[in-house]
MDTraj code that builds the backbone (N, CA, C; nanometers):
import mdtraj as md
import numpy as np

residues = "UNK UNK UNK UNK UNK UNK UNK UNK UNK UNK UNK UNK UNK UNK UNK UNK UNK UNK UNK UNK UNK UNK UNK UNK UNK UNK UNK UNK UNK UNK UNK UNK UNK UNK UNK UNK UNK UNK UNK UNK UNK UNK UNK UNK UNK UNK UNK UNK UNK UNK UNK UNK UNK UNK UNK UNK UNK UNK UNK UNK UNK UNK UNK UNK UNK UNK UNK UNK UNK UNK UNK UNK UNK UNK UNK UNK UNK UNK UNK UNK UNK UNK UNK UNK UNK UNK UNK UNK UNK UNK UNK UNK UNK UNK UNK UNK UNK UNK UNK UNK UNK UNK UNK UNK UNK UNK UNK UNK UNK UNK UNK UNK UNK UNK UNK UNK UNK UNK UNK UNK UNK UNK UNK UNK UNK UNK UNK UNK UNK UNK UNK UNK UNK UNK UNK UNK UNK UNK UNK UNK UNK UNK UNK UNK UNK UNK UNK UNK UNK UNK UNK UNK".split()
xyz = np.array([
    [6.9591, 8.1337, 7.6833],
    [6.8484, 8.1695, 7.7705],
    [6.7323, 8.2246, 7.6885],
    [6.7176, 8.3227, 7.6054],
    [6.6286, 8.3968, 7.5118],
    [6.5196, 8.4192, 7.5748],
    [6.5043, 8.4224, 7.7357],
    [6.3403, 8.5126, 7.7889],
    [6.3578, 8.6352, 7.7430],
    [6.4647, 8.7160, 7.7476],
    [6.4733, 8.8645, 7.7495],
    [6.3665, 8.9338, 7.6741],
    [6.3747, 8.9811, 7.6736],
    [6.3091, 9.0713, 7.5523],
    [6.3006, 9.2217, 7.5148],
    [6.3506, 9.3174, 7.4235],
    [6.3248, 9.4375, 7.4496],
    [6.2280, 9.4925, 7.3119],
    [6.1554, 9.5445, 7.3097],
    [6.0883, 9.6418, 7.2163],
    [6.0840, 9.7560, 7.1972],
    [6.0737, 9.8422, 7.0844],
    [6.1171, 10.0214, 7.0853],
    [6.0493, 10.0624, 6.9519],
    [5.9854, 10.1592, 6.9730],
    [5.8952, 10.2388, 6.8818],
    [5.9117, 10.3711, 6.9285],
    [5.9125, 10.4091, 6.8395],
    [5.9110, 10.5934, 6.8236],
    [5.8563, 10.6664, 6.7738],
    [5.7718, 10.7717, 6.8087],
    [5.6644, 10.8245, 6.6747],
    [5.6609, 10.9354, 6.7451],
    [5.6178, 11.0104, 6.6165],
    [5.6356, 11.1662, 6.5811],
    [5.5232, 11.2156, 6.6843],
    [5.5349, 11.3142, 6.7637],
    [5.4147, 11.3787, 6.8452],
    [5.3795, 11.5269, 6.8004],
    [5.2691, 11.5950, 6.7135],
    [5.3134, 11.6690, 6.7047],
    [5.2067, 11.8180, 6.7757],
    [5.1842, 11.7349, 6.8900],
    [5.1386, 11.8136, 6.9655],
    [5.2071, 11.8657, 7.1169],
    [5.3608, 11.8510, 7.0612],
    [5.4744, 11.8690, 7.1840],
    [5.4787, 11.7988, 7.2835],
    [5.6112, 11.7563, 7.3144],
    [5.6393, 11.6422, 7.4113],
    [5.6250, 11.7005, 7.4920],
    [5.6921, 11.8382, 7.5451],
    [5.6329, 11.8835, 7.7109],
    [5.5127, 11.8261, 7.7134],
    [5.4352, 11.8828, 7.6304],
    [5.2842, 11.8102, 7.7060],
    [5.2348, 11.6873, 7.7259],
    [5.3175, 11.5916, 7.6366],
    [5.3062, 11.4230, 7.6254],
    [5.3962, 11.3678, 7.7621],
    [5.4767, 11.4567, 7.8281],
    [5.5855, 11.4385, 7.9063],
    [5.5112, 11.4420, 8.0362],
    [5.4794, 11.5710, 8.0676],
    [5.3775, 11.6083, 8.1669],
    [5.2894, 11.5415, 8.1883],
    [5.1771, 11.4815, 8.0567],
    [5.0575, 11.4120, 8.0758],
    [5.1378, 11.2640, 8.1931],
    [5.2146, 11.1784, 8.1244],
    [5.2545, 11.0790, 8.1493],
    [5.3470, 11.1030, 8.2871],
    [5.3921, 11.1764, 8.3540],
    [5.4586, 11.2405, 8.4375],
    [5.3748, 11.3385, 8.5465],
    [5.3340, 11.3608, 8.5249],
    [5.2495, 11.4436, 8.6610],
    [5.0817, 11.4194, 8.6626],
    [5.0248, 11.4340, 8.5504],
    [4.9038, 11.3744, 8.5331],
    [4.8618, 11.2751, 8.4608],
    [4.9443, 11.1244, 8.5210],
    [4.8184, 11.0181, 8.4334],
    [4.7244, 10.9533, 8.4159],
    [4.6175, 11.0564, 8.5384],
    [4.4989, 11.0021, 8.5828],
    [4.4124, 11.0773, 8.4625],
    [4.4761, 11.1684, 8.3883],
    [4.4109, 11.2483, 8.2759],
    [4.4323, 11.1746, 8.1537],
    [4.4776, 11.0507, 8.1223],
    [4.5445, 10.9793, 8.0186],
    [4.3698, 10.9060, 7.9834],
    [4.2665, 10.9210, 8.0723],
    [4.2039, 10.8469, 8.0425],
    [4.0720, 10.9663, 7.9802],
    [4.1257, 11.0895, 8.0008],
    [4.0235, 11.1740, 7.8945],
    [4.0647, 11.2053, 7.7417],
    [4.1781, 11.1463, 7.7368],
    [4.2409, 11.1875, 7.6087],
    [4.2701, 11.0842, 7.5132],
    [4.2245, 10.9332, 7.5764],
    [4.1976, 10.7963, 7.5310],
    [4.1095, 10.7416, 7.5983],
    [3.9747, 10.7654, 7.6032],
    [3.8508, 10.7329, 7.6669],
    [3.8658, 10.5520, 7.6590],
    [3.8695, 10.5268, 7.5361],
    [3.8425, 10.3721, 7.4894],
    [3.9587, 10.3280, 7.4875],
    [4.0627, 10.3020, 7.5531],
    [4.1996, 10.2865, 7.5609],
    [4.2047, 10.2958, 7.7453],
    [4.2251, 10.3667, 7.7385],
    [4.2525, 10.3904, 7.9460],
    [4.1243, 10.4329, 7.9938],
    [4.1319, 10.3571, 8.1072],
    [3.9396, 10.4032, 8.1813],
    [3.9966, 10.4583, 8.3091],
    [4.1229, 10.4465, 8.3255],
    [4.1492, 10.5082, 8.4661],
    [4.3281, 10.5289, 8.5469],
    [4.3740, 10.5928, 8.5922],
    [4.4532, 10.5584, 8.6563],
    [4.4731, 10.6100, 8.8400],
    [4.4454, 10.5544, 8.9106],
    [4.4310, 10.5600, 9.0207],
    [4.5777, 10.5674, 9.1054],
    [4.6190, 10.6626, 9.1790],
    [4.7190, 10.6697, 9.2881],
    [4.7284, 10.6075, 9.4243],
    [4.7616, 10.4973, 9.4228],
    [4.8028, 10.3840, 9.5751],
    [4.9077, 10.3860, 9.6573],
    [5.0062, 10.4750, 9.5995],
    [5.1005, 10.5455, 9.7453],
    [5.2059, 10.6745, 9.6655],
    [5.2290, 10.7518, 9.7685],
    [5.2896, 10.8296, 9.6814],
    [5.2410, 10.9647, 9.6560],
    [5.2853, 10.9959, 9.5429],
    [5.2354, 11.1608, 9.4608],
    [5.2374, 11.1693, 9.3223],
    [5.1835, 11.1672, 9.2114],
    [5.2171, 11.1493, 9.1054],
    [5.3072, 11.3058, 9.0636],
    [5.4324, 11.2335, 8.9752],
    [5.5002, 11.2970, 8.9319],
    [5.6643, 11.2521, 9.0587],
    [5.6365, 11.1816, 9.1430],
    [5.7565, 11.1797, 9.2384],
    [5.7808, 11.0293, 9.2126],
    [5.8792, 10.9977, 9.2059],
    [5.9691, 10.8510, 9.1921],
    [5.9228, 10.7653, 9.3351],
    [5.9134, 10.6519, 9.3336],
    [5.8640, 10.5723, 9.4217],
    [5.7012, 10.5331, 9.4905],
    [5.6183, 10.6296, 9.3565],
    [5.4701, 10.6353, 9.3572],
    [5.4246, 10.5226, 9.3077],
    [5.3648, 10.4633, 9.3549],
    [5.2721, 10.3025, 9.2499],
    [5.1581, 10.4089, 9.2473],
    [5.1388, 10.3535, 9.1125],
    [5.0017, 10.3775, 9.0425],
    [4.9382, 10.2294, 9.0139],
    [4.7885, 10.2501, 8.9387],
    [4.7351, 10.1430, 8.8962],
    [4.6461, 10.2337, 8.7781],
    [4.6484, 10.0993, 8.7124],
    [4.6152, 10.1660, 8.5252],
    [4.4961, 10.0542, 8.5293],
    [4.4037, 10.1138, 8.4660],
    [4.2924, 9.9950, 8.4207],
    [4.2683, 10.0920, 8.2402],
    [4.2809, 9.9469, 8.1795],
    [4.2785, 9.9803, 8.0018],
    [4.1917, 9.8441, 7.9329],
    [4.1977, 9.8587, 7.8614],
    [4.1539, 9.7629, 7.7360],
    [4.2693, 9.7640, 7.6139],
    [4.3349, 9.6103, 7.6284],
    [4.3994, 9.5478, 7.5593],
    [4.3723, 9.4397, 7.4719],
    [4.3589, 9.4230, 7.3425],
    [4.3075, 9.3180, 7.2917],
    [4.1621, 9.2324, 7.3003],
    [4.0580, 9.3313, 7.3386],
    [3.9403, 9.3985, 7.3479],
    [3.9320, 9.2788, 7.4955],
    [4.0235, 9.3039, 7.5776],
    [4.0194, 9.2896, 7.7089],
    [4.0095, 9.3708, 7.8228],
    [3.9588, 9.3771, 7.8968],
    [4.0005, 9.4960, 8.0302],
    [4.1136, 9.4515, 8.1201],
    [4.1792, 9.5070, 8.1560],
    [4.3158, 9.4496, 8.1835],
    [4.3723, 9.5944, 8.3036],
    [4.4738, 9.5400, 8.3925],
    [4.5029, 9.6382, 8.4917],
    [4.6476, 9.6047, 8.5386],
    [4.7175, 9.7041, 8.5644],
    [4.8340, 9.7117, 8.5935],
    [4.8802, 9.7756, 8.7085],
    [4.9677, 9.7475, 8.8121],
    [5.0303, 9.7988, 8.9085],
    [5.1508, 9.8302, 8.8935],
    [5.2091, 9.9789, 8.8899],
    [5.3244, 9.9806, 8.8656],
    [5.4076, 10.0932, 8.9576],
    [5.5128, 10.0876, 8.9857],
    [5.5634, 10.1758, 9.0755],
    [5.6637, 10.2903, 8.9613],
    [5.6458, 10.4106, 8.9997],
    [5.7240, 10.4615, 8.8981],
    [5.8740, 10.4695, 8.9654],
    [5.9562, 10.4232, 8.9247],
    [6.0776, 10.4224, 8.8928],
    [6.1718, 10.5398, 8.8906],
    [6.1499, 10.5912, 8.7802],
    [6.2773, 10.6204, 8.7679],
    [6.2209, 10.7681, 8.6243],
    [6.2599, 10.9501, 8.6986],
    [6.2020, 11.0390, 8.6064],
    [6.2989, 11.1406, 8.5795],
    [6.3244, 11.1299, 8.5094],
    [6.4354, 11.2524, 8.4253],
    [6.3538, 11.3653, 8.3728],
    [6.3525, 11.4738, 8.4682],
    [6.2584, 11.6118, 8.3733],
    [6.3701, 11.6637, 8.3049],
    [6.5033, 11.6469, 8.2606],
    [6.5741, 11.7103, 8.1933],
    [6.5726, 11.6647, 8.0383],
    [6.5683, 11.5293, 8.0607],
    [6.5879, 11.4518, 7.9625],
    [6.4482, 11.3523, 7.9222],
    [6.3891, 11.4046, 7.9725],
    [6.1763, 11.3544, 7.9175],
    [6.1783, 11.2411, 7.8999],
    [6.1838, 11.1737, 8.0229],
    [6.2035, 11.0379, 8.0589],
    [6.0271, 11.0151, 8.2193],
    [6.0291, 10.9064, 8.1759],
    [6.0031, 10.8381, 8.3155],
    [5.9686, 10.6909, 8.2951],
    [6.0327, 10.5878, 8.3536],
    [6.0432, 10.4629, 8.3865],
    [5.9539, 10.4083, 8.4571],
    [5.8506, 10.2885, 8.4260],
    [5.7259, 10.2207, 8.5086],
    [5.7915, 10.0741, 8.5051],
    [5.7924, 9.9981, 8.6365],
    [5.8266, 9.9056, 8.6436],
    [5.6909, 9.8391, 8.7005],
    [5.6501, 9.6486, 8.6626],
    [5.5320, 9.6199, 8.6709],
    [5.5245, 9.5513, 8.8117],
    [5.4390, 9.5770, 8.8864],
    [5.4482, 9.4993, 9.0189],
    [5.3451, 9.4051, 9.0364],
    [5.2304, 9.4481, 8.9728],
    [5.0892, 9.3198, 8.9592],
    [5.0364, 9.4274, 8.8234],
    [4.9270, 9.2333, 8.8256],
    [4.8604, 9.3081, 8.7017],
    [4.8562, 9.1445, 8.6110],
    [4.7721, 9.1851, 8.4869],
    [4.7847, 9.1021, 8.3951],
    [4.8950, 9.0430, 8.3294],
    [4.9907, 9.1573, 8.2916],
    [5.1120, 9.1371, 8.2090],
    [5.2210, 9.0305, 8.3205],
    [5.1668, 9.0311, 8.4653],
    [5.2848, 8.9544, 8.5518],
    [5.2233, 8.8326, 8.5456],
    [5.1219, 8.7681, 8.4456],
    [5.1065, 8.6561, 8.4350],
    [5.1627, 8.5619, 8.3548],
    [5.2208, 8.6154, 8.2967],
    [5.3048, 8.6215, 8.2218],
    [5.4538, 8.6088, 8.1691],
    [5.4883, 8.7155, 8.2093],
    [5.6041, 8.8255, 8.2507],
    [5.6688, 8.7684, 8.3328],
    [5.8048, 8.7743, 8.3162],
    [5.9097, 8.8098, 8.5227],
    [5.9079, 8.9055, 8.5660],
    [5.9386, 8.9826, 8.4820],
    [5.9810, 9.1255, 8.5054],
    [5.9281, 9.2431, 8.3593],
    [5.8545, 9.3337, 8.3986],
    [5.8320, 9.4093, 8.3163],
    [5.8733, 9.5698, 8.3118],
    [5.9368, 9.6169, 8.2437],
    [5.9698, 9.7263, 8.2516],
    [5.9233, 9.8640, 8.1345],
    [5.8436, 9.9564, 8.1692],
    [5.7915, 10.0346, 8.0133],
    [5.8517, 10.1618, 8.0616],
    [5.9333, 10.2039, 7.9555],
    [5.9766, 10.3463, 7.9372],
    [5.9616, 10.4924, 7.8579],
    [5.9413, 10.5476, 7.9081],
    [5.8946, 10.6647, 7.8039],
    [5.9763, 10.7787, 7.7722],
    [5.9746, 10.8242, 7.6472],
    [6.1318, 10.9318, 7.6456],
    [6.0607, 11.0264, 7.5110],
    [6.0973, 11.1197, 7.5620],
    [6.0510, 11.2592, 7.4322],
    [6.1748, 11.3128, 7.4064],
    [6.2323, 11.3298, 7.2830],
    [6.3327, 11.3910, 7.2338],
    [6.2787, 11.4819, 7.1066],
    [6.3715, 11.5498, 7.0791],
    [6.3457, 11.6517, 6.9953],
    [6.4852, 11.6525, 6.8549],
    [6.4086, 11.6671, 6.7264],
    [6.5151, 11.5976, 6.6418],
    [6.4666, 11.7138, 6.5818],
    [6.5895, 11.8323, 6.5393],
    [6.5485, 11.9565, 6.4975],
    [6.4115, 12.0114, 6.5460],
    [6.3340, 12.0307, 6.4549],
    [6.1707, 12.0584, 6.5015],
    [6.0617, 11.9824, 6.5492],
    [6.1270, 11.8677, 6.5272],
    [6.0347, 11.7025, 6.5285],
    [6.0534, 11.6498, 6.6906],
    [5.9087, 11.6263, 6.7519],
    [5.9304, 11.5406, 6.8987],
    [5.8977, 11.4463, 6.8724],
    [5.9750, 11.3647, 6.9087],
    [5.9446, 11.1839, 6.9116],
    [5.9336, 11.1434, 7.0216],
    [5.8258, 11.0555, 7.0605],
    [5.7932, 10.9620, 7.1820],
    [5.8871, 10.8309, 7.1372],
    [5.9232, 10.7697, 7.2231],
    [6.0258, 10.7022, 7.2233],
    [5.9234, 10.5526, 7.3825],
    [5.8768, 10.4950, 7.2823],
    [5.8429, 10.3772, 7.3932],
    [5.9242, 10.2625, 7.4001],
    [5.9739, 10.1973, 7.5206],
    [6.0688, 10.0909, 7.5031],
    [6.0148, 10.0020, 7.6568],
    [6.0321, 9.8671, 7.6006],
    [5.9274, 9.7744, 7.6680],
    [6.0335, 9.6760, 7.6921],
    [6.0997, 9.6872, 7.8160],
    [6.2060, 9.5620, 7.8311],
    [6.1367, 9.4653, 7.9397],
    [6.1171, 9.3262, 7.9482],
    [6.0859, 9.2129, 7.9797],
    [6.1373, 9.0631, 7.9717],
    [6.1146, 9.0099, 8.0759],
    [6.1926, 8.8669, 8.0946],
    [6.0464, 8.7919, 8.0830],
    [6.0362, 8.7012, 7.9827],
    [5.9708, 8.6252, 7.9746],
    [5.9386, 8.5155, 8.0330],
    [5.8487, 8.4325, 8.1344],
    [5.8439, 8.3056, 8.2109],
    [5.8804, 8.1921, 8.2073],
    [5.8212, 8.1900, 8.0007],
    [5.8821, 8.0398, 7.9633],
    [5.9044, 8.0738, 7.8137],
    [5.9812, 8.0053, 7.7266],
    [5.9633, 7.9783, 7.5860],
    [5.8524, 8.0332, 7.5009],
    [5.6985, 7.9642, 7.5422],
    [5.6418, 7.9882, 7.4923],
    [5.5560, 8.1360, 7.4891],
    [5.5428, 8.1996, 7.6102],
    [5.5352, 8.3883, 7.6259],
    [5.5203, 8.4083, 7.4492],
    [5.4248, 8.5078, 7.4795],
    [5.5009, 8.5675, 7.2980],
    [5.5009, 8.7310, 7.3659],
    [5.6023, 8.7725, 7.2771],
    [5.6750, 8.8550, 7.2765],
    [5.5391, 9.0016, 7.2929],
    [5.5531, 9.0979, 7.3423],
    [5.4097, 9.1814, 7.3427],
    [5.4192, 9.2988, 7.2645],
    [5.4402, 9.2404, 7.1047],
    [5.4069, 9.3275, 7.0118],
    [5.2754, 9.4024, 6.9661],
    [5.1569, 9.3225, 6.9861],
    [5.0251, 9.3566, 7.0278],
    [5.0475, 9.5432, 7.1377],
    [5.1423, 9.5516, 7.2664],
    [5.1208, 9.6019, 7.3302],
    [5.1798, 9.7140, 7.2900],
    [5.3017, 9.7070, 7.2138],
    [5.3344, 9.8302, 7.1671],
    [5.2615, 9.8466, 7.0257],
    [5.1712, 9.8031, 6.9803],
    [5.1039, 9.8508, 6.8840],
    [5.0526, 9.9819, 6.9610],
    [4.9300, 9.8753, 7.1053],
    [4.8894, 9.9602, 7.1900],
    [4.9167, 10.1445, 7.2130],
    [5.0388, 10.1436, 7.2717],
    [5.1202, 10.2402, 7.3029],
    [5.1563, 10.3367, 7.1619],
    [5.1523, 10.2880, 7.0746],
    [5.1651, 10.3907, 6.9360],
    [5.0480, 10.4639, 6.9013],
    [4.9052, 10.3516, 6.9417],
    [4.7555, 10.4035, 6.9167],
    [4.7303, 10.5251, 7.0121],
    [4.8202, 10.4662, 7.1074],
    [4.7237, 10.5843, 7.2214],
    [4.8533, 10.6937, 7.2170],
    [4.9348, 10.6862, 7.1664],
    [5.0310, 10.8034, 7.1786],
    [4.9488, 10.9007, 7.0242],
    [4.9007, 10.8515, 6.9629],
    [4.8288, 10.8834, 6.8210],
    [4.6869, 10.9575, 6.9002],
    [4.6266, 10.9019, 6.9611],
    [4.5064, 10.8956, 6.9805],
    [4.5122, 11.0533, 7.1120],
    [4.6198, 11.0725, 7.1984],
    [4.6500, 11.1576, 7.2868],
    [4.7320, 11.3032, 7.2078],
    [4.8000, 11.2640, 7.0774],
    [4.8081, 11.3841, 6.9769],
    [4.6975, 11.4653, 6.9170],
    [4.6334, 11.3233, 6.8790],
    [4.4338, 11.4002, 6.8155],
    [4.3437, 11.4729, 6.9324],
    [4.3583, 11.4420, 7.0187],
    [4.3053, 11.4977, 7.1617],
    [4.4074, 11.6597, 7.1520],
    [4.4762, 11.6488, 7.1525],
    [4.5616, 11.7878, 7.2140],
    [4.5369, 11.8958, 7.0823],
    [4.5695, 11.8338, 6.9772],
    [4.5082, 11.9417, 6.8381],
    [4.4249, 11.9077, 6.7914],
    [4.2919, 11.8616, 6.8722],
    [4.1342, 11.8747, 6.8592],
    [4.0893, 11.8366, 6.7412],
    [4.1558, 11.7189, 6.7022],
    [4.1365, 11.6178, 6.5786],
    [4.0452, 11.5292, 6.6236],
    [3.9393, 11.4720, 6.5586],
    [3.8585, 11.3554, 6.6174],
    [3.8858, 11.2692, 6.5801],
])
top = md.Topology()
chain = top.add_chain()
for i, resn in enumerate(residues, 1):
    res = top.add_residue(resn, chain, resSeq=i)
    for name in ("N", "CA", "C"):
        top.add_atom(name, md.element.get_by_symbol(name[0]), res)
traj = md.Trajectory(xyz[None], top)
């Protein structure tokens, strides 16, 4: 079969995952002051942010595209600094069967790591795989560290 697909990157945050946890978890309509040129917005379409079964919608620039996503959040572990976005419309479902992006903060002695993992069923053969997107997701997890310890 070979649509599957999973991807996983991890990088050092070292402006604390509570707060990378929280941003992405209760406020990610603020994701777009802390990556201006990256996220222009995220808007709430049912729901509450921070509660499981909320769709959101993301408008970003991908691959010096503007691009938008509908996603329902899934699935949030505040114990374990998790929360799960599954894709319901959007660009990537043009694509895509099924898209799934996960987010996880762990703590390795003193060190927090963001933990992004991008599981997806691809349409056909030819799909390419969306390594481009987790580049994405490393920039702006970089770009939302320089924001929090007032790095430019």
């Amino acid at each position: 079969m070979g649509l599957l697909g999973k991807l996983v990157a991890q990088i050092e945050f070292k402006a604390g995952g509570d707060v990378f946890h929280e941003l992405f978890t209760h406020r990610p309509h603020h994701v777009s002051t802390t990556a201006p040129e990256k996220v222009h917005g995220c808007d709430l379409h049912q729901g509450q942010f921070g509660k499981e079964g909320s769709i959101i919608c993301w408008k970003y620039t991908h691959d010096g595209k503007q691009r938008v996503a509908k996603q329902v959040v899934e699935a949030i572990d505040e114990e374990k600094k998790s929360i799960t976005f599954k894709m319901l419309e959007g660009d990537l479902m043009e694509i895509y069967k099924n898209f799934i992006i996960k987010i996880h903060i762990e703590n390795k002695g003193n060190i927090d790591l963001v933990t992004w993992t991008l599981d997806y069923e691809m349409l056909n053969e030819d799909v390419p795989h969306p390594i481009t997107l987790l580049a994405f997701f490393i920039d702006l997890t970089k770009d939302i560290e320089s924001h929090h310890l007032g790095k430019p």
